[in-house]
N, C-alpha and C positions, 0 to 999 in steps of 0.2 A: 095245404095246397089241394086241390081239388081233385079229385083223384083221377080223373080223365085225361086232365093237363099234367098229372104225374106221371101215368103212363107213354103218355105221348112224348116227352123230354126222357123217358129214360131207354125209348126205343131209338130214337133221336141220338143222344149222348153214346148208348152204344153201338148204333150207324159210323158217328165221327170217330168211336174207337177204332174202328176195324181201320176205317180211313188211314189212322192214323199208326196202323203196323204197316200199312202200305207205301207210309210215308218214310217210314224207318228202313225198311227193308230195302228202297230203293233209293235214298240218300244214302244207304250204304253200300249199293253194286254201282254206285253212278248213273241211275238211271232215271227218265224223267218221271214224276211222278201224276205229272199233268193228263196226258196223253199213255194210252195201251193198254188193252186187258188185264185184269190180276189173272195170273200165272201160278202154278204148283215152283216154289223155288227149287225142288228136285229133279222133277219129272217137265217142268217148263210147259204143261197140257194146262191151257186156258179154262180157266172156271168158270161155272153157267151161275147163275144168280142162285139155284138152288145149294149152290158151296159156299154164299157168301152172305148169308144169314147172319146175321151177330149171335153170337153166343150158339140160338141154336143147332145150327152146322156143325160146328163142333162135338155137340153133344152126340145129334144123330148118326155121326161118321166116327164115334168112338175118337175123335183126335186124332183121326189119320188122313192120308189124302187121299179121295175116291177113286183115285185113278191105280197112282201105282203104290199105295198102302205104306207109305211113310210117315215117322209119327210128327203131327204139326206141332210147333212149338206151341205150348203154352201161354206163354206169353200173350201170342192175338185174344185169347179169350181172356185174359188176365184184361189187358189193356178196355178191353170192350167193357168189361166187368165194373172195372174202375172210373171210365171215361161215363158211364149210365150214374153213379152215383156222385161223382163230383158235379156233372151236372144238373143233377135235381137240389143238390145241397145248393147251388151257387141258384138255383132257381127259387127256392123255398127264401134265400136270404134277398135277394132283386124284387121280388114279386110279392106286394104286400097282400095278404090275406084275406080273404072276401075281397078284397076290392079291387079297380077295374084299373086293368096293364095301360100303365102311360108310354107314350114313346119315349117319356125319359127311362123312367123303367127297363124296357126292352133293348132299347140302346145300350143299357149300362150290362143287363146278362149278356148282349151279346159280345157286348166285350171282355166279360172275365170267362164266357164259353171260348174265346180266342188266348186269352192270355190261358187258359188251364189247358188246349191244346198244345200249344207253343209250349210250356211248361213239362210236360207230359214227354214231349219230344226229345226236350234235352234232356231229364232224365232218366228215360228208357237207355238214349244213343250213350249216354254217358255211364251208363251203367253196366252197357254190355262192352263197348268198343274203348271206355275209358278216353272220352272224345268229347267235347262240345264245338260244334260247328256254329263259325261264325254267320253261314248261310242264312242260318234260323237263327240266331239272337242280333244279328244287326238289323235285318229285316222288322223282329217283331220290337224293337227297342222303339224305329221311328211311329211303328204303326200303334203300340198300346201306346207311347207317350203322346200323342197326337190322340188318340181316346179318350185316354186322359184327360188333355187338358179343355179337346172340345166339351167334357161330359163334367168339367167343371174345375180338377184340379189346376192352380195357377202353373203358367211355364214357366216360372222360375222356379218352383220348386220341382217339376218334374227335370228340370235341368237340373239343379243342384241335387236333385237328388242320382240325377246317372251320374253326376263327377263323384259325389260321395259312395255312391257303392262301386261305381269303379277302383276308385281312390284308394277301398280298404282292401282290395284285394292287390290292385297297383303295390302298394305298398310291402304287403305281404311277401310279394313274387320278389320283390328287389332286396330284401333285407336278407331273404332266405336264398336269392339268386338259383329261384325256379324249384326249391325242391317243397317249398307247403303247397303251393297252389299253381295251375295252371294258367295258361294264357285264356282258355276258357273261361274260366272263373271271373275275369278281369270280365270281360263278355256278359257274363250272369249278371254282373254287379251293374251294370251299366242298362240294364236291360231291365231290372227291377227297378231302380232307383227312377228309369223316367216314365213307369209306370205308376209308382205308387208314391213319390215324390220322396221328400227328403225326410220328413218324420215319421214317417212310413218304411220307409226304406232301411232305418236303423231299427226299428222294432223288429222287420222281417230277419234281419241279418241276426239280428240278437236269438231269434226261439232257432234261427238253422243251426246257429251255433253249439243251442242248448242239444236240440234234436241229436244231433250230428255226435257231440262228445255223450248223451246215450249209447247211441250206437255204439260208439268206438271203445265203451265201457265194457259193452257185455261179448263186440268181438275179441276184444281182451281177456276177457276172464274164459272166456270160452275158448282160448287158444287159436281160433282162426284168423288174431291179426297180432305182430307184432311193434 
């Protein structure tokens, strides 16, 4: 990638980071997140654009808030951190090399820069609050599977593929009567599925799975999960 346009997308991505603790933070006081200054969550003392720097604010203020010296959660810089790199990764794969950005093209980043938002979202909320909010995935179901299929996938299989990853976790939830999985999940499945259609859908379901019983390997042997 070009390294002008790399920097530009990873100043960019971590802009939508920040965005997007703002979006967490406030989906979880109930508040809007359209409308109002960002706020100290402590201290409530509205921030000047010089606090709201990606990454570097953080840095400069030692991770604390300039007002009344509370330490900021990690996280925002984490997320900005992360939100900078996945979007140059999804840039680097949309954006063919020396050559010149199509509207197809551009169309197509700007829609896995929205699905890797929305993604992002649920799971941060899911990870702190043990939550996934239907707000954010029925919203972003209509709007990536409609991406989708404008951007080329057919609607039947962005349909068959939201019954199919619904399906599997539907299923799940009824067999087990709520205790594998959440009503969330059912959400995720649905939500992936009319994004990435139906054979897509089962490949992504298969590496979370893989992913997932990693993880739960080594919180295992590690003691922190039983």
């Amino acid at each position: 990638m070009n390294p002008i346009l790399g920097v530009f997308v990873a100043i960019f991505g971590a802009a939508i980071g920040s965005f997007l603790s703002a979006v967490l933070w406030r989906l979880h006081a109930g508040e809007s997140f359209l409308v109002g200054r960002s706020h100290c969550v402590f201290c409530q003392h509205e921030l000047s654009a010089a606090d709201l720097v990606p990454i570097l604010s953080y840095a400069f203020l030692g991770g604390r808030c300039r007002y009344c010296r509370r330490a900021i959660d990690p996280q925002y810089v984490l997320l900005e951190c992360a939100t900078a790199v996945l979007f140059l990764l999804a840039a680097s794969l949309d954006l063919h090399p020396g050559g010149a950005i199509s509207p197809l093209n551009l169309a197509q980043l700007l829609l896995h820069w929205y699905e890797i938002a929305v993604l992002e979202i649920v799971f941060v909320y899911d990870l702190r609050y043990m939550l996934v909010l239907p707000e954010v995935t029925v919203p972003a179901t209509f709007i990536g599977g409609l991406g989708a299929v404008a951007l080329g996938l057919s609607w039947w299989s962005s349909v068959l593929g939201a019954g199919i990853g619904a399906g599997i976790f539907l299923l799940q939830r009824l067999i087990s009567r709520g205790a594998w999985v959440g009503s969330g999940d059912v959400f995720i499945g649905l939500m992936l599925g009319a994004m990435l259609g139906w054979e897509r859908v089962l490949f992504a379901l298969f590496l979370a799975y893989v992913v997932g019983a990693m993880v739960g390997v080594v919180l295992l042997a590690s003691g922190k999960a039983t």
